[in-house]
C-alpha positions in Angstrom: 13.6 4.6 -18.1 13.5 7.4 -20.4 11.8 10.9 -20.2 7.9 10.5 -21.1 4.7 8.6 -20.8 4.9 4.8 -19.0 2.2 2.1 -18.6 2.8 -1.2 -17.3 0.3 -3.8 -17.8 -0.2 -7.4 -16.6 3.3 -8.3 -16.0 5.2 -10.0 -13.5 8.4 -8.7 -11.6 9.7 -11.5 -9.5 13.0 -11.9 -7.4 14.8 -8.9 -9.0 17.2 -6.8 -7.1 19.3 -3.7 -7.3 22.1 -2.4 -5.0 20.2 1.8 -5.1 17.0 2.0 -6.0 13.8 0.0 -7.3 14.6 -3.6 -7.3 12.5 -4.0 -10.1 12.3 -0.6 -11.8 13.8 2.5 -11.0 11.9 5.4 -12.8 12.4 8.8 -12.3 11.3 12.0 -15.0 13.9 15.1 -15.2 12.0 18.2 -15.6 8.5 18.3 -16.2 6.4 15.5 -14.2 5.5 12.4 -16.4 2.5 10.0 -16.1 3.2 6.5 -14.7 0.7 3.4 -14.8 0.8 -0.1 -13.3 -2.3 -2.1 -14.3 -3.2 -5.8 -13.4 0.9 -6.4 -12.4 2.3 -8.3 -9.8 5.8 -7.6 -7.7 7.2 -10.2 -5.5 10.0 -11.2 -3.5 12.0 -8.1 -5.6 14.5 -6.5 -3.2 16.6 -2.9 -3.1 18.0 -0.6 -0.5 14.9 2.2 -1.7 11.9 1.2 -2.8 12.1 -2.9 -3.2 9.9 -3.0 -6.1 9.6 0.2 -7.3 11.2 3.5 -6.6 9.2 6.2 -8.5 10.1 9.9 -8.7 8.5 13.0 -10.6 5.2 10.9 -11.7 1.9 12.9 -12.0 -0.4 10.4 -12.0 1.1 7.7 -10.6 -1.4 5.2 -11.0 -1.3 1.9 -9.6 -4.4 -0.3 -10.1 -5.4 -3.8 -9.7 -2.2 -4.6 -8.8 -0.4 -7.1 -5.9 3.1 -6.3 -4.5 4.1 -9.0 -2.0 7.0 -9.9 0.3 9.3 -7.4 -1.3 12.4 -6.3 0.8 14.1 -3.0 0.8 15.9 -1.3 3.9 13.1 1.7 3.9 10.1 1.3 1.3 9.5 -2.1 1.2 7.5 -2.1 -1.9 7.6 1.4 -3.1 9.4 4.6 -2.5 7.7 7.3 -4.1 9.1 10.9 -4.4 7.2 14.2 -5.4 4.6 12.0 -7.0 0.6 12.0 -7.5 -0.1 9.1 -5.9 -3.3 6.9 -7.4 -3.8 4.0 -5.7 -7.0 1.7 -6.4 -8.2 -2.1 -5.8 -4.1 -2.7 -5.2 -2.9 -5.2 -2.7 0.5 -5.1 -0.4 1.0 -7.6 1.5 4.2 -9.2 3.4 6.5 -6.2 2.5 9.3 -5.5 4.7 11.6 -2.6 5.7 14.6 -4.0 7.4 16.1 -1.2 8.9 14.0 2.2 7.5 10.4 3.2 7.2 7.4 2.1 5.2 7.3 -1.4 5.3 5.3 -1.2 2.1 5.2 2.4 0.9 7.6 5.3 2.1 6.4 8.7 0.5 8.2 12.0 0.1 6.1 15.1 -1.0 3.0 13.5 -2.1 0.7 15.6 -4.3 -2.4 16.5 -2.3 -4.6 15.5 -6.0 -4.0 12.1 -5.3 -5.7 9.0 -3.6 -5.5 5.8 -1.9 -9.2 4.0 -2.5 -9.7 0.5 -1.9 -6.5 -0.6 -1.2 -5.5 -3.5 1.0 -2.2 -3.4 3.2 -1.8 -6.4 5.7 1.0 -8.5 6.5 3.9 -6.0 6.2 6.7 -5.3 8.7 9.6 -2.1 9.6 11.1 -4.9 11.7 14.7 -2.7 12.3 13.6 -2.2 15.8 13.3 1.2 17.6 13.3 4.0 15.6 11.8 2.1 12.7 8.3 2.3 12.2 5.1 2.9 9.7 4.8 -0.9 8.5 2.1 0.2 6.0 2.9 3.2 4.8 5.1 5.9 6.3 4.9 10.1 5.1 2.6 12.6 5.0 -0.6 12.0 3.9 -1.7 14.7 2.2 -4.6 13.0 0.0 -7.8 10.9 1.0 -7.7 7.4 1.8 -10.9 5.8 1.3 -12.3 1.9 1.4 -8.8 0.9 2.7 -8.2 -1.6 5.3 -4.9 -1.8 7.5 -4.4 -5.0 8.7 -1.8 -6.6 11.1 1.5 -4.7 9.7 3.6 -4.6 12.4 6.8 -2.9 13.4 9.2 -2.9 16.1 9.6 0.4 18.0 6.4 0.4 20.7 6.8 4.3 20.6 6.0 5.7 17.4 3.3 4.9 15.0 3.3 1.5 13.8 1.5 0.9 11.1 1.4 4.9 9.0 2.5 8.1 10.6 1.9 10.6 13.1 -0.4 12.8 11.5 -3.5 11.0 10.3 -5.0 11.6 6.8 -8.7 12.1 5.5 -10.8 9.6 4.3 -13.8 7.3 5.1 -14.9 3.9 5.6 -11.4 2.6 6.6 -10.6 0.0 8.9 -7.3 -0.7 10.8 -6.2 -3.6 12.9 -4.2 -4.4 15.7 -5.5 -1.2 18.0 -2.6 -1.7 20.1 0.7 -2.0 19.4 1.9 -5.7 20.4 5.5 -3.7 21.6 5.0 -1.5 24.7 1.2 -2.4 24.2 0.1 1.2 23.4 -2.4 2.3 21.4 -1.8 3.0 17.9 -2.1 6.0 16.1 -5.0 6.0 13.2 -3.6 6.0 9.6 -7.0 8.1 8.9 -9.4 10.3 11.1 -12.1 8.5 12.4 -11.0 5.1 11.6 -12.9 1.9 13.1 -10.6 -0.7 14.6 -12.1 -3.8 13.8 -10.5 -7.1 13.0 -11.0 -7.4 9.4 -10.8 -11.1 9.2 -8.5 -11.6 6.1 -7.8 -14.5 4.5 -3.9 -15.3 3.7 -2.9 -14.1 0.2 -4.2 -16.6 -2.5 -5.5 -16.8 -6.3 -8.9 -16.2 -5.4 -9.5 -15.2 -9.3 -8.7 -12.5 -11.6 -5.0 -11.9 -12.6 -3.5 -11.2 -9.4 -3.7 -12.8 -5.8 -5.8 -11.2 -3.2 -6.3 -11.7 0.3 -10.3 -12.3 0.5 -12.0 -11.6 3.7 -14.1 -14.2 5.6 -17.7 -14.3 5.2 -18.4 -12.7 8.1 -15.8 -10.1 8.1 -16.7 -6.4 9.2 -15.6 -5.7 5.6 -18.4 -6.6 3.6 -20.8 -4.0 2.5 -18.9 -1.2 4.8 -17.6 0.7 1.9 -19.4 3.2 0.0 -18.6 5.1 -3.4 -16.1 2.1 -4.6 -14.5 1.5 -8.1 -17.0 -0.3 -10.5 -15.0 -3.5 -10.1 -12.8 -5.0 -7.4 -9.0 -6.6 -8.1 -10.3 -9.5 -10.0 -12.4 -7.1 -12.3 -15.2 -8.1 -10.4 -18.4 -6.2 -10.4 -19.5 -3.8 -7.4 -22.5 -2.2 -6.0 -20.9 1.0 -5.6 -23.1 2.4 -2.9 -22.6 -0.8 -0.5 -19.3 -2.4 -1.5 -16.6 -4.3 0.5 -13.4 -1.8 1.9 -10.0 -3.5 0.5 -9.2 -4.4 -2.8 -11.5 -7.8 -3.0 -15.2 -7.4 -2.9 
């Protein structure tokens, strides 16, 4: 894409690929940093060796919103690889992303800008399945910003002695939640994608059209979940409305 401002809103990117980089856009400013928005979009089954849906360099913000990338495929960054960008991450859901022999089953990150955030945000389902050495299902790099509302759920990798599903050094954040505690390789326990986070199944539902324009994976009534979160966006995924000082963590209230 060329130099300058991009917004994407409410499309669909399904079964693209590329050989390089972003199976279904590539994007990447020379010079001075650019501003980059997803909105209400969906990615799926898209495939690359970087970044399966997206590989996004130079991008401050990079703002992805109310948006669902699911089972993408990519040998590291399942859904995303994302260099030297201002990550902004809200009421997004990834979900069955897989790195088949890298890191970041769905999001592999390279110098992250510490202004960023990750807030409400679901990740559950998604695999680094290459075996030993392979590892941060969810998200792998340093997480330099403050993950808040966001539940980890289930993703899953293959190496039973590294972290399975973010990295070694935990971020900053609150009200999180992350799910298995123990790593079903080597059975160890697994190291927290943020300080202080509750391990607590989430009971989530499978990903389905549970309203709005993108599909969501809703938790159970009587998930741990529900009215955990505090300081939420106004709206969840489906664009609908929150009380802000109780909310659901994940994208789906």
């Amino acid at each position: 894409a060329a130099d300058g401002a991009q917004n994407v809103c409410g499309s669909t990117f399904i079964g693209n690929a590329s050989n390089e980089f972003g199976g279904a856009l590539f994007r990447t400013a020379d010079g001075t940093a650019q501003p980059t928005g997803f909105d209400r979009s969906v990615f799926q089954n898209n495939s690359a060796r970087k970044g399966g849906a997206l590989y996004v360099q130079n991008s401050k913000p990079l703002a992805i919103t109310a948006s669902t990338f699911s089972a993408n495929r990519a040998v590291g960054g399942g859904a995303g690889d994302f260099v030297g960008d201002t990550l902004e991450v809200t009421n997004t859901t990834f979900a069955a992303n897989v790195a088949t022999q890298g890191l970041g089953g769905a999001l592999f990150l390279v110098n992250s800008g510490a202004a960023g955030w990750i807030n409400n945000a679901t990740f559950t389902g998604n695999q680094s399945s290459g075996g030993p050495g392979y590892f941060g299902a969810a998200v792998f790099g340093t997480l330099d910003f403050p993950i808040t509302n966001t539940v980890f759920a289930n993703n899953l990798s293959a190496d039973g002695g590294s972290p399975m599903q973010c990295s070694f050094t935990p971020g900053s954040g609150a009200d999180d939640v992350q799910w298995p505690q123990k790593r079903p390789v080597g059975g160890l326990n697994d190291n927290p994608c943020v300080t202080g986070i509750r391990f607590v199944d989430p009971l989530l539902g499978a990903l389905a059209a549970n309203g709005g324009p993108t599909p969501t994976a809703k938790p159970a009534w009587n998930s741990p979940l529900r009215k955990a979160g505090h300081n939420c966006a106004a709206t969840d995924q489906r664009g609908v409305a929150r009380n802000t000082a109780q909310c659901t963590i994940g994208a789906v209230e």
